[in-house]
C-alpha positions in Angstrom: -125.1 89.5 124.5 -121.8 89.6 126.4 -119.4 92.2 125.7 -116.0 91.4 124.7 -113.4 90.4 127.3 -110.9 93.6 128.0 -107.8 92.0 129.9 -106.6 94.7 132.7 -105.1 97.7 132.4 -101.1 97.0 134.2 -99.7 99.8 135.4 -97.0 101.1 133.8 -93.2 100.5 134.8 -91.2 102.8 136.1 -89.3 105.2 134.1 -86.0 104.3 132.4 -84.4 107.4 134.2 -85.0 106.4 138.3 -81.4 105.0 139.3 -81.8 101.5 140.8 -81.7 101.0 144.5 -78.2 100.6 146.0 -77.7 99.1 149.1 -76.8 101.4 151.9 -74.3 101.0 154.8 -75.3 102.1 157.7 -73.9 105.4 158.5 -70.9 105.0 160.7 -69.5 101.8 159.3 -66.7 101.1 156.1 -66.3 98.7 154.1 -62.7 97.9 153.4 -62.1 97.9 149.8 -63.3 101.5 150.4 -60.9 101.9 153.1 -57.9 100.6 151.5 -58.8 103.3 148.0 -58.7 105.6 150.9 -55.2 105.3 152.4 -53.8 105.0 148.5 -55.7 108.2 147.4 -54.4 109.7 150.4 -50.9 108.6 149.4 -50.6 109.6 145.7 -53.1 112.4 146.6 -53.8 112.3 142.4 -57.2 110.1 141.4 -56.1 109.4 138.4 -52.4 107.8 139.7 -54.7 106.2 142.4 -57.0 104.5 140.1 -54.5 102.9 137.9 -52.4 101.5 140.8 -55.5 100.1 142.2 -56.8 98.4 139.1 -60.1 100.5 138.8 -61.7 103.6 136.5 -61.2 106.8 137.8 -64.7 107.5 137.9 -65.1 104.6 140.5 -62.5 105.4 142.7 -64.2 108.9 143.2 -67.4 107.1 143.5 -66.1 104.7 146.0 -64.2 107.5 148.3 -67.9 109.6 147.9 -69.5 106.7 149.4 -67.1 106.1 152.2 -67.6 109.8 152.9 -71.5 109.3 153.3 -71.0 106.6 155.6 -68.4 108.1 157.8 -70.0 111.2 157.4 -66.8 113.1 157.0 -64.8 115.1 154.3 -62.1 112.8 153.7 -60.2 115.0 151.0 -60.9 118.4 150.0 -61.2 119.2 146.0 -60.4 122.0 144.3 -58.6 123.6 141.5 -57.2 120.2 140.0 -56.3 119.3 143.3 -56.8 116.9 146.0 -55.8 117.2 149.6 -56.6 115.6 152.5 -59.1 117.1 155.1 -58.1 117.5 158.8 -60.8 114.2 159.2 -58.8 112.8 156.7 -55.6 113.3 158.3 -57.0 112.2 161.6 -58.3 108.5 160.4 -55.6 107.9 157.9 -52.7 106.3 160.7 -56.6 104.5 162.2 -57.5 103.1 158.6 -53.9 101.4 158.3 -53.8 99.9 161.3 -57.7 98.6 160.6 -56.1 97.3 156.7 -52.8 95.7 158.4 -55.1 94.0 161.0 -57.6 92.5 158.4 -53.8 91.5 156.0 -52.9 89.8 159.5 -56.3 88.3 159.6 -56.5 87.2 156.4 -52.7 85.3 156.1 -54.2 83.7 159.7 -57.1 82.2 158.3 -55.0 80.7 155.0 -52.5 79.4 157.5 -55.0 77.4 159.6 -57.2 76.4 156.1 -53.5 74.9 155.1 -53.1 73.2 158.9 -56.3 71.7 158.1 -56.0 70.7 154.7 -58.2 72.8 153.2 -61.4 71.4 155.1 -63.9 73.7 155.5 -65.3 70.8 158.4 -66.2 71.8 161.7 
């Protein structure tokens, strides 16, 4: 007589706990929403301030400026006792990542120029 069928054993998931994978920049490269939390951090020098005037938690902003951190691999702002200053790194990039944020505003009213000179038409 046959013995009963058993289906397989699946291995089990992983647990609820391991974070999901995020996708990583490459060290060395920005994106520009980070950027531009950046040079408005670095203007109200406050995360809180910063976060309201750029629509977004407090929490993420600090996120998002950790993360550009990583990738530049630079201190952007030094923390401490309630306060938030920027680094000499920090100092250095800031006049580069508003000339890189006035360049890609330039860009950007460009492109929506010639999509309006064309009529919309995304045609090559």
């Amino acid at each position: 007589m046959l013995a009963p069928f058993t289906p397989p054993v699946r291995p089990r998931r992983r647990a609820a706990h391991v974070p999901p994978r995020r996708r990583v920049t490459p060290r060395g490269t920005a994106d520009l929403r980070r950027v531009r939390f950046f040079v408005e951090l670095a203007r109200d020098l406050h995360f809180g301030r910063s976060a309201v005037r750029q629509h977004v938690s407090q929490p993420t902003l600090s996120q998002q400026i950790r993360r550009l951190e990583e990738e530049l691999g630079v201190e952007l702002f030094v923390r401490g006792g309630g306060r938030v200053t920027l680094s000499a790194a920090g100092a250095a990039l800031l006049p580069h990542a508003r000339e890189l944020l006035a360049q890609a505003d330039r860009f950007n009213a460009l492109a929506a120029g010639q999509a309006d000179a064309d009529g919309g038409s995304h045609e090559r």
